[in-house]
MARBA-3410 file (N, C-alpha, C, O; in Angstrom, 1 decimal):
87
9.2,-17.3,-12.9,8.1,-16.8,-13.5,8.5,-15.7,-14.5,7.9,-14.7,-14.6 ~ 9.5,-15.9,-15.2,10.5,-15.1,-16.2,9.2,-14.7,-17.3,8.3,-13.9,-17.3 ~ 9.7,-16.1,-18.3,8.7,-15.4,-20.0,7.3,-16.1,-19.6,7.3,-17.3,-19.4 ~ 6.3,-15.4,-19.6,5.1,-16.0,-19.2,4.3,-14.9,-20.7,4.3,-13.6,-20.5 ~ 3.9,-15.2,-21.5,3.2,-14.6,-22.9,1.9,-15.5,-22.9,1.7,-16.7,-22.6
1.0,-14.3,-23.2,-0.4,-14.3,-23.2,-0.9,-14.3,-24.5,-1.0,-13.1,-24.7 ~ -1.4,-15.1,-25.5,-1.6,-14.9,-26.9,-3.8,-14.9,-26.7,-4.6,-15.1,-25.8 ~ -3.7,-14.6,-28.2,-5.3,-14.8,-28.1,-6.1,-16.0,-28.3,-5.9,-16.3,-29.4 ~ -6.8,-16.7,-27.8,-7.2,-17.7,-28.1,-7.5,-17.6,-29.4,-8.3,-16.6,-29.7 ~ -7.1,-18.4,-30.5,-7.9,-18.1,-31.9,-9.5,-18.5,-31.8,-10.3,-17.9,-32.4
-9.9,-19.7,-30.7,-11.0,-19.9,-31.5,-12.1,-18.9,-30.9,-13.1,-18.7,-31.5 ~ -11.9,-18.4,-29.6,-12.5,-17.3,-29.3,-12.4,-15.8,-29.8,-12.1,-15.0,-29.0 ~ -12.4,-15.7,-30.5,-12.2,-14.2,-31.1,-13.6,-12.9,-30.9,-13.7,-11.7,-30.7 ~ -14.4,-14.0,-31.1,-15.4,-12.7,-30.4,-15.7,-12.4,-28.9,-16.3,-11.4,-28.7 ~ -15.3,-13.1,-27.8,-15.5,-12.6,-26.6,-13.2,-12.0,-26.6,-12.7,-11.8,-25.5
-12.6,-11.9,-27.3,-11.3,-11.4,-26.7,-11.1,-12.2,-25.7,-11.2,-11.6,-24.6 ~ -10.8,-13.5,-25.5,-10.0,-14.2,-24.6,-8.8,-14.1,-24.6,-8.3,-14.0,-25.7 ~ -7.6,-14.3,-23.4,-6.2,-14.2,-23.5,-5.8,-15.5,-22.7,-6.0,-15.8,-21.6 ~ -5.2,-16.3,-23.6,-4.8,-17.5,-23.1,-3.3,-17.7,-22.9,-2.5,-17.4,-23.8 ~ -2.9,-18.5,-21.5,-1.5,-18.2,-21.0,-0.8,-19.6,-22.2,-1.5,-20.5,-22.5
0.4,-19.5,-22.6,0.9,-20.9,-22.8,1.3,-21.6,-22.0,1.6,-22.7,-22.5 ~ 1.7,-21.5,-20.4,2.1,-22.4,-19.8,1.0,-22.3,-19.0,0.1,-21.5,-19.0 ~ 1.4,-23.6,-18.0,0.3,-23.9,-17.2,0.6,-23.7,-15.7,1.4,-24.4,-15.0 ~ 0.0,-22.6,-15.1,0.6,-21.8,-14.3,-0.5,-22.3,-12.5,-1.7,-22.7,-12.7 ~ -0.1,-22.1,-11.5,-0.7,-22.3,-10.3,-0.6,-21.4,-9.5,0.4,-21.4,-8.7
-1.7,-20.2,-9.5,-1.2,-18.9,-8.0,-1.9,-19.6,-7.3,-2.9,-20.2,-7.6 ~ -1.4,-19.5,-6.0,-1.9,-19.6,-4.4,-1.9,-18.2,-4.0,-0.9,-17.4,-3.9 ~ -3.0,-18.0,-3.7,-3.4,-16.8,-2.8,-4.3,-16.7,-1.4,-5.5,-16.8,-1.2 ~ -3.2,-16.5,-0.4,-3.6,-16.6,0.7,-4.5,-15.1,1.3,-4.2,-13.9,1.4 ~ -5.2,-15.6,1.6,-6.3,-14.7,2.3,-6.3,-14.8,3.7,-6.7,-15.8,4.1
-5.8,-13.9,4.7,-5.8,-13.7,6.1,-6.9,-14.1,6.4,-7.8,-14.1,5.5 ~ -7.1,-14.5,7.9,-8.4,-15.2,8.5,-8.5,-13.7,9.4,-7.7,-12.8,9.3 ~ -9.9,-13.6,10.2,-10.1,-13.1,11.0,-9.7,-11.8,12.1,-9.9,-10.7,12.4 ~ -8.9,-13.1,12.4,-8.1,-12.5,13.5,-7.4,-11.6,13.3,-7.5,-10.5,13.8 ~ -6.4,-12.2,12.3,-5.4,-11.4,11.4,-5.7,-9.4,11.6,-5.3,-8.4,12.2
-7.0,-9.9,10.4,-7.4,-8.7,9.8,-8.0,-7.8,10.7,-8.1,-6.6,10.5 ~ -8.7,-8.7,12.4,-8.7,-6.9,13.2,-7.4,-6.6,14.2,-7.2,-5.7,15.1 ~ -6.8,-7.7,13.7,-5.2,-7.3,14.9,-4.7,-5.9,14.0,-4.5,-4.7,14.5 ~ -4.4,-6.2,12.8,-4.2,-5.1,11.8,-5.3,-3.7,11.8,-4.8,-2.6,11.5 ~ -6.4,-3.9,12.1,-7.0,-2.3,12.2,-7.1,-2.1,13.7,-7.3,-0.9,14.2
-7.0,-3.2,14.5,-6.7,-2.2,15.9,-5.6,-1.6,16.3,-5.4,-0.9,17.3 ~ -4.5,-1.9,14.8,-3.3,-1.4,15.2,-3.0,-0.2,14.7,-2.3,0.6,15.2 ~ -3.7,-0.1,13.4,-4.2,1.3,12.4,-4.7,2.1,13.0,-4.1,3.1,12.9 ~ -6.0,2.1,13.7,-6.5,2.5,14.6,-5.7,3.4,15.7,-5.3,4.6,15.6 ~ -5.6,2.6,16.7,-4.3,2.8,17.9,-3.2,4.0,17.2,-3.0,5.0,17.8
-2.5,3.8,15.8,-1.7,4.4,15.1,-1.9,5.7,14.9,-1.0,6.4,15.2 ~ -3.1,6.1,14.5,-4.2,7.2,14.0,-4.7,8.0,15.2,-4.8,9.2,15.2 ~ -4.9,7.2,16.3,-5.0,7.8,17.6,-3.9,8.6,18.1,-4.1,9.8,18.6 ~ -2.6,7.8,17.9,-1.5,8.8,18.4,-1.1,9.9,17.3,-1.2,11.1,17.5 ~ -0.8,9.6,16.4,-0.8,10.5,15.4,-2.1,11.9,15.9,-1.4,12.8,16.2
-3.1,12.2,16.0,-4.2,12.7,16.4,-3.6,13.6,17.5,-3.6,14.8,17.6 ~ -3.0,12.7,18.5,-2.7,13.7,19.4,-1.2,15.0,19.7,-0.9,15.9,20.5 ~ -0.8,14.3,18.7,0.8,14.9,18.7,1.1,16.2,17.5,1.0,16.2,16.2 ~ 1.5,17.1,18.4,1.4,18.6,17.3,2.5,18.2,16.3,3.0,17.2,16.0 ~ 2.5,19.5,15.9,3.7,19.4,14.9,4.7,19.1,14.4,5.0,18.8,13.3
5.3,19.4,15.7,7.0,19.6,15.5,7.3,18.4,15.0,7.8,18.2,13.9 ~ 6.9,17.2,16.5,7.1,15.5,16.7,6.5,14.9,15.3,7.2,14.1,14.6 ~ 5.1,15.5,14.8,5.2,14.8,13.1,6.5,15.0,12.3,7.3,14.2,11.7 ~ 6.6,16.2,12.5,7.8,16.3,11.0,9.4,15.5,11.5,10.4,15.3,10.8 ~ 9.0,15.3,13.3,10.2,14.6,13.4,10.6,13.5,13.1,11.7,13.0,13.0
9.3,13.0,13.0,8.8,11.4,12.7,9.1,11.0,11.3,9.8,10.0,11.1 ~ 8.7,11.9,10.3,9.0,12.7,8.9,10.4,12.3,8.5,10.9,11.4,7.8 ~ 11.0,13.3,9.0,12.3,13.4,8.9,13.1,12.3,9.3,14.0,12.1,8.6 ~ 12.9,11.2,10.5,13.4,9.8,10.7,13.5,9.1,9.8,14.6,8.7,9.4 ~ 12.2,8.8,9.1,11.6,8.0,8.0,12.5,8.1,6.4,12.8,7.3,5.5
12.8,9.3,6.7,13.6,10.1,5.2,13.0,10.1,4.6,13.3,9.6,3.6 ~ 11.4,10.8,4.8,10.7,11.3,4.1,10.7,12.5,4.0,10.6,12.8,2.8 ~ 10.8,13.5,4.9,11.4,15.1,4.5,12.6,15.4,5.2,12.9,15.1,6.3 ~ 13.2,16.1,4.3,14.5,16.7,4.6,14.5,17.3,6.2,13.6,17.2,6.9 ~ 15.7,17.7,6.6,15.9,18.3,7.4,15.9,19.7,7.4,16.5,20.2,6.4
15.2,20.8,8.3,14.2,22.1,8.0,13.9,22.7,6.7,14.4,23.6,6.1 ~ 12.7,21.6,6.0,12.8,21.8,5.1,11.2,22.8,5.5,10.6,22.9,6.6 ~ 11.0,23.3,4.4,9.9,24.5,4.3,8.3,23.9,3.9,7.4,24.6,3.5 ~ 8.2,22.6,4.1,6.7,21.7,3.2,5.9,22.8,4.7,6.3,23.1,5.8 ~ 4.9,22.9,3.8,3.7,23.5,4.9,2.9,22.2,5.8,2.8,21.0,5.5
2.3,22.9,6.8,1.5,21.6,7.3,0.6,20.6,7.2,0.4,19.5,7.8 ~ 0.0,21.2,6.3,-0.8,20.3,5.2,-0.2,19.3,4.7,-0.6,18.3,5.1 ~ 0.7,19.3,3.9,1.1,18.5,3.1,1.9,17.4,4.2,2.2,16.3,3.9 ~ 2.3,18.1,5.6,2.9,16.8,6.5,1.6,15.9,7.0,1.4,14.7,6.9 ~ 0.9,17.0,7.4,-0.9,16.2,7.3,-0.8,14.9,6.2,-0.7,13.7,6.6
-0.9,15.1,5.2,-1.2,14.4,4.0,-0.3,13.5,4.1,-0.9,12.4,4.0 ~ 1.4,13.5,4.4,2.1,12.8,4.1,1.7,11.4,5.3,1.7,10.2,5.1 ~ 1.5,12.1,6.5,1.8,11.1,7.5,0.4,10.3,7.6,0.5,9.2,8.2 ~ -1.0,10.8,7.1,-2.5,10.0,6.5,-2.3,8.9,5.3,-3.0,7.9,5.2 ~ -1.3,9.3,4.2,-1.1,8.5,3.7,0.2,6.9,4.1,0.1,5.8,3.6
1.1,7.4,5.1,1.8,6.5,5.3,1.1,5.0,6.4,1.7,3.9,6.6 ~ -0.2,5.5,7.2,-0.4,5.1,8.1,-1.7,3.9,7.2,-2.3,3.1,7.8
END
């Protein structure tokens, strides 16, 4: 999927269409069901433990990950923030 160039259609010029030159096929698979609540009972479950665990064990979790340094000075918020965003 190297040179794939998108030109304008000339004869559409008033709606701006972009037309591919090669003739391309995506397959996009969409998870069923099941999938998708094994995945939030597991986010969930994740969020739960996170929830219960003070501080220290975050930042040590943190620090595993190599996401923060070793005693490094980030306040707790921002470990807050980091470990909401990774989950």
């Amino acid at each position: 999927m190297g040179n794939i160039k998108f030109l304008r259609n000339p004869k559409s010029r008033k709606k701006r269409r972009w037309q591919c030159q090669k003739k391309i096929q995506l397959l996009v698979e969409t998870p069923g069901k099941v999938i998708i609540s094994k995945t939030r009972k597991k986010t969930r479950k994740t969020k739960e433990k996170l929830d219960k665990m003070d501080s220290n064990t975050k930042r040590k979790i943190l620090e595993n990950q190599g996401v923060l340094k070793e005693n490094s000075n980030a306040p707790q918020e921002l470990v807050d923030i980091m470990l909401k965003n990774l989950v």
